[in-house]
C-alpha positions as a printed Julia matrix, in Angstrom:
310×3 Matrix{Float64}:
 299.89  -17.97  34.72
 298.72  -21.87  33.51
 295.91  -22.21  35.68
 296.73  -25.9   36.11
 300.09  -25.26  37.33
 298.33  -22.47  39.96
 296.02  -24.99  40.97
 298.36  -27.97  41.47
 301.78  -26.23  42.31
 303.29  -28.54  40.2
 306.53  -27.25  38.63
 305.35  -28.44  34.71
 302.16  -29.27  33.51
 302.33  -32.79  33.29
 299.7   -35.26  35.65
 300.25  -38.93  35.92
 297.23  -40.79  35.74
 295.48  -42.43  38.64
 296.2   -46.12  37.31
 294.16  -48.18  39.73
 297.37  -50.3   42.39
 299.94  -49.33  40.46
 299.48  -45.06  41.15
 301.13  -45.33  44.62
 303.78  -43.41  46.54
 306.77  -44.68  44.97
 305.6   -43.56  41.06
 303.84  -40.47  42.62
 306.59  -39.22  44.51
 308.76  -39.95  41.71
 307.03  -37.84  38.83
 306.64  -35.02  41.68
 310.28  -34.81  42.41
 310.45  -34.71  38.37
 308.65  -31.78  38.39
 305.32  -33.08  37.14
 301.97  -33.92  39.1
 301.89  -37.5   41.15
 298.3   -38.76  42.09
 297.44  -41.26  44.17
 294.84  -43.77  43.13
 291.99  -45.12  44.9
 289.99  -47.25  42.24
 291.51  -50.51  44.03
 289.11  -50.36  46.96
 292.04  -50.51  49.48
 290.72  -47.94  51.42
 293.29  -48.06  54.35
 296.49  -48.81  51.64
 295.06  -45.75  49.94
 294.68  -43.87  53.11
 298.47  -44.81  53.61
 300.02  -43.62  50.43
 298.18  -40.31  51.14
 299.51  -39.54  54.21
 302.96  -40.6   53.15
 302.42  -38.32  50.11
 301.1   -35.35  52.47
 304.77  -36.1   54.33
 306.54  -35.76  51.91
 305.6   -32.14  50.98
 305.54  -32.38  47.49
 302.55  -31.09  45.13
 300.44  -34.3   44.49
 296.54  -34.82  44.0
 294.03  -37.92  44.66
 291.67  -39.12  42.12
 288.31  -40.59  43.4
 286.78  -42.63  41.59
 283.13  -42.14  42.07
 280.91  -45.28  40.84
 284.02  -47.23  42.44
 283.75  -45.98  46.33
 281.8   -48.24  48.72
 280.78  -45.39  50.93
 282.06  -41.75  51.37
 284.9   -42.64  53.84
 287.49  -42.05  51.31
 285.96  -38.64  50.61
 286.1   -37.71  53.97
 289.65  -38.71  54.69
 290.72  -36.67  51.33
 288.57  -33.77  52.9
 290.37  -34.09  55.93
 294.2   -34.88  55.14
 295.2   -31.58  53.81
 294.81  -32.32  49.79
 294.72  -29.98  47.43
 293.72  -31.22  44.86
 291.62  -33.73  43.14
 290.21  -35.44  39.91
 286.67  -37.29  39.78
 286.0   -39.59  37.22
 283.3   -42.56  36.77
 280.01  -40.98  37.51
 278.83  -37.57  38.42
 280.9   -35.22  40.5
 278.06  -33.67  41.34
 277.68  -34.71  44.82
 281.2   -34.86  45.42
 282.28  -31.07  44.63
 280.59  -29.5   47.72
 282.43  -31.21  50.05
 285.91  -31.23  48.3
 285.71  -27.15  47.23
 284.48  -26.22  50.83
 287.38  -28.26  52.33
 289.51  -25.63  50.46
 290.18  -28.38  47.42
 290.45  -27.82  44.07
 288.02  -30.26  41.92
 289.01  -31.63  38.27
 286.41  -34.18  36.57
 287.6   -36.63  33.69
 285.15  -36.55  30.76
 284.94  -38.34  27.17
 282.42  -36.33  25.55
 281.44  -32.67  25.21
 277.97  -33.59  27.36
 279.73  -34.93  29.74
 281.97  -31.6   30.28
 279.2   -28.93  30.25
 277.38  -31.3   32.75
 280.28  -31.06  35.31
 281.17  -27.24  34.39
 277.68  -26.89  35.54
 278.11  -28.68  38.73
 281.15  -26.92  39.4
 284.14  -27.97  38.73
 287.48  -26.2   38.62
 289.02  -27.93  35.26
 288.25  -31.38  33.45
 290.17  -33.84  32.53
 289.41  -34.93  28.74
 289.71  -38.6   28.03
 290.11  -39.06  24.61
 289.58  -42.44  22.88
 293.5   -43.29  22.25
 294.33  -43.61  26.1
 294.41  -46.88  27.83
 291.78  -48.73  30.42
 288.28  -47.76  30.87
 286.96  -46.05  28.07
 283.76  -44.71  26.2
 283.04  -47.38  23.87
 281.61  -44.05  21.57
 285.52  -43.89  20.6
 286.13  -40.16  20.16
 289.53  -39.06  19.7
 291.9   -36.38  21.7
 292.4   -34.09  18.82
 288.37  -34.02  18.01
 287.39  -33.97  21.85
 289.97  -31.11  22.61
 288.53  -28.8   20.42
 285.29  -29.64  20.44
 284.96  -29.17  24.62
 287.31  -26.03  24.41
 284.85  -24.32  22.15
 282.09  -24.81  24.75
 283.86  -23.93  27.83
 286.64  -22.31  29.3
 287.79  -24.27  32.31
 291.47  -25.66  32.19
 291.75  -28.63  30.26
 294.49  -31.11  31.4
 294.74  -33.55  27.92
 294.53  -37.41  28.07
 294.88  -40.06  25.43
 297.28  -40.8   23.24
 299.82  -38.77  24.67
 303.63  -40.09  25.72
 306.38  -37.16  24.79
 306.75  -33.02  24.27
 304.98  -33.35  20.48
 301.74  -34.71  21.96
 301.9   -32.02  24.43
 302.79  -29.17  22.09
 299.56  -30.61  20.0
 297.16  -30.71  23.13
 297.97  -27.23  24.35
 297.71  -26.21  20.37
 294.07  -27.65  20.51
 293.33  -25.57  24.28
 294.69  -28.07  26.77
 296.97  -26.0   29.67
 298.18  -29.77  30.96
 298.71  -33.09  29.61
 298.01  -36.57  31.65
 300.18  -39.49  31.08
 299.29  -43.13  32.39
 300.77  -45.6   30.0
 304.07  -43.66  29.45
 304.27  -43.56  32.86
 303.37  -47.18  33.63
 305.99  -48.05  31.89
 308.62  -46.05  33.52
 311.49  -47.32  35.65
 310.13  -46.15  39.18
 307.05  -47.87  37.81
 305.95  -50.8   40.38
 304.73  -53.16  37.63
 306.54  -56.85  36.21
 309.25  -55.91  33.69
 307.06  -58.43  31.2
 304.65  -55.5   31.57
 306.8   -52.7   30.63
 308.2   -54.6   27.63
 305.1   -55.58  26.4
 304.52  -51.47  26.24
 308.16  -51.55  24.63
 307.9   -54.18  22.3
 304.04  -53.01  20.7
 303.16  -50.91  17.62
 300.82  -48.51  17.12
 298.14  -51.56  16.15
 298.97  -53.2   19.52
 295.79  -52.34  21.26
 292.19  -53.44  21.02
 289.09  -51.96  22.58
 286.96  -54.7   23.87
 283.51  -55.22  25.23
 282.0   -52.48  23.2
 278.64  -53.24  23.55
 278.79  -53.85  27.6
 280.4   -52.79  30.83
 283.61  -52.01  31.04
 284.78  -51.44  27.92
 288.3   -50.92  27.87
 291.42  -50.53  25.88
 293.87  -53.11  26.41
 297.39  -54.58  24.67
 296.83  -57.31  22.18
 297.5   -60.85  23.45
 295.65  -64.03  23.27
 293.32  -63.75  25.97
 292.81  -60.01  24.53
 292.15  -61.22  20.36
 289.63  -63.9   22.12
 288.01  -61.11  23.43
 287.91  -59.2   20.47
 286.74  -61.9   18.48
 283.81  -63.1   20.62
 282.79  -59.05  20.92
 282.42  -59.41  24.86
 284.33  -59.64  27.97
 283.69  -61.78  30.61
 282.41  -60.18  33.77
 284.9   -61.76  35.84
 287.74  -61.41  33.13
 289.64  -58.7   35.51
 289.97  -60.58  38.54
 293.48  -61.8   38.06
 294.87  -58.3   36.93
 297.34  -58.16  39.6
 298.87  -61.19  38.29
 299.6   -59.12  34.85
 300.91  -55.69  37.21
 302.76  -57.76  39.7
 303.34  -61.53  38.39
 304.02  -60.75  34.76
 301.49  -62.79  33.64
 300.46  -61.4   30.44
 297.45  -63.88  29.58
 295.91  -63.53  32.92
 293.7   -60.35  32.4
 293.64  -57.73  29.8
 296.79  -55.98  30.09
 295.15  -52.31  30.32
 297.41  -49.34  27.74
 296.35  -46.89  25.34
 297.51  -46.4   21.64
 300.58  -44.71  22.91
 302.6   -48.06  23.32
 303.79  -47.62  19.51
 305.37  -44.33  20.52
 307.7   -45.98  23.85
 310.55  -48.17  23.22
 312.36  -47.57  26.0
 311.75  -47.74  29.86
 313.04  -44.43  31.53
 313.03  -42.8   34.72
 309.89  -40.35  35.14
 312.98  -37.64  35.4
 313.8   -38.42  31.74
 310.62  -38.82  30.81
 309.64  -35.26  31.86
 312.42  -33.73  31.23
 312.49  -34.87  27.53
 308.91  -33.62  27.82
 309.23  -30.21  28.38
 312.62  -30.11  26.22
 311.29  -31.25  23.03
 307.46  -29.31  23.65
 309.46  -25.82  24.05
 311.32  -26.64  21.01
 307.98  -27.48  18.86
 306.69  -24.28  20.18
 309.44  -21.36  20.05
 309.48  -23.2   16.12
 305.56  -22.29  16.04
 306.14  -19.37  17.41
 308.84  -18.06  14.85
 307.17  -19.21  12.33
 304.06  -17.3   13.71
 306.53  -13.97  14.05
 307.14  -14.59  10.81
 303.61  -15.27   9.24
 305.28  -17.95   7.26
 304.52  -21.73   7.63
């Protein structure tokens, strides 16, 4: 059996990524119900919101995971609660899990870390964890400004471990996923596809600037400090790029770009994959296009593989 699918109980190997207010109940519950993998973010610091969508996930009975976000948690009350509130399953990501897997795998949880390098994976496979998450270069916010794409950092962690890999970066439809599990991936993780989706809680000037971009319509700024992140071009965002850094406080007014539609007040975070969508859809479509379109790449693979012809 896909190990990711035996460790989520998700229907289809597809995760939606923990995108930091916007991964809530209503997108969660909706890519669930699709038959993919809701998680419920808690990068925002709302600690008692977060605690909320949780439960109201838990209620609902459908398969669903938490991330925690490890360099982003004040203190280890969110850890607890996850420990404590029946979860089943959850990603790491910004920092070491190391500390964090204990706890989670002896409250009967299964532990995924997200990881942009190969050093980075063997480091967590050593600490324990279940699966990673690998974060190539293409996908959208907070990034590893050593860019290192999907298709290099697929094969280049598979050949050093073998953990489940659930794919990330650059990756919106069935042929990225039919590439990814080509390359050792058993999963694929989709945030800006599914940021841009119709259950999706973000401004509609959001979702059609994902629409409206090309495949140039992201920048990765702030190389040379912290955060760097990948984000869609606008003014604010070629000022950035320009000047080579961000300022520290140039995030503050994101929720105005999720929630007001105010596309020049932060860095309106997506990854490359916004010149693949042009067209908001219900996460139903969206995974059932999915799935449709990777088993058709694949049983064409495979007869061609039957065949030994190319």
């Amino acid at each position: 059996m896909n190990r990711v699918l035996k460790h989520t109980g998700a229907r289809y190997p597809i995760v939606q990524a923990p995108m930091g207010w916007i991964a809530r109940y209503p997108l969660a519950s909706a890519v669930s119900r699709a038959g993919g993998l809701g998680i419920i973010e808690t990068s925002s610091g709302e600690t008692e919101n977060c605690k909320a969508e949780i439960t109201k996930m838990a209620d609902s009975g459908l398969p669903f995971g938490v991330n925690l976000p490890i360099l982003f948690l004040r203190d280890d009350a969110m850890l607890r609660f996850v420990c404590d509130s029946g979860v089943k399953f959850v990603t790491t990501s910004a920092g070491s899990p190391a500390k964090f897997v204990g706890p989670l795998k002896d409250a009967g949880i299964v532990v995924y870390h997200a990881v942009p390098t190969v050093d980075a994976a063997l480091k967590c496979v050593e600490a324990g964890v279940d699966g990673l998450v690998v974060e190539g270069a293409e996908g959208g916010g907070f990034k590893n400004p050593e860019e290192v794409s999907t298709l290099v950092l697929l094969q280049a962690i598979r050949a050093r471990t073998d953990v489940p890999l659930i794919a990330a970066g650059g990756i919106c439809d069935g042929r990225g996923m039919a590439a990814a599990f080509a390359l050792g991936a058993e999963a694929i993780q989709m945030g800006t596809r599914f940021v841009s989706s119709a259950e999706s809680p973000v401004h509609a000037n959001y979702k059609a600037a994902i629409t409206g971009a090309k495949e140039t319509g992201t920048w990765v700024l702030n190389k040379k400090a912290s955060p760097c992140i990948r984000a869609i071009k606008s003014e604010l965002t070629k000022e950035i790029h320009e000047a080579g850094v961000m300022p520290p406080d140039v995030l503050k007014n994101i929720l105005d770009v999720y929630f007001g539609g105010d596309m020049e007040a932060a860095p309106a975070l997506a990854g490359q994959t916004v010149g693949l969508i042009d067209e908001v859809k219900t996460a139903q479509a969206i995974i059932d296009e999915t799935v449709a379109q990777f088993h058709d790449i694949t049983g064409r693979l495979g007869a061609l593989a039957a065949a030994r012809g190319f």
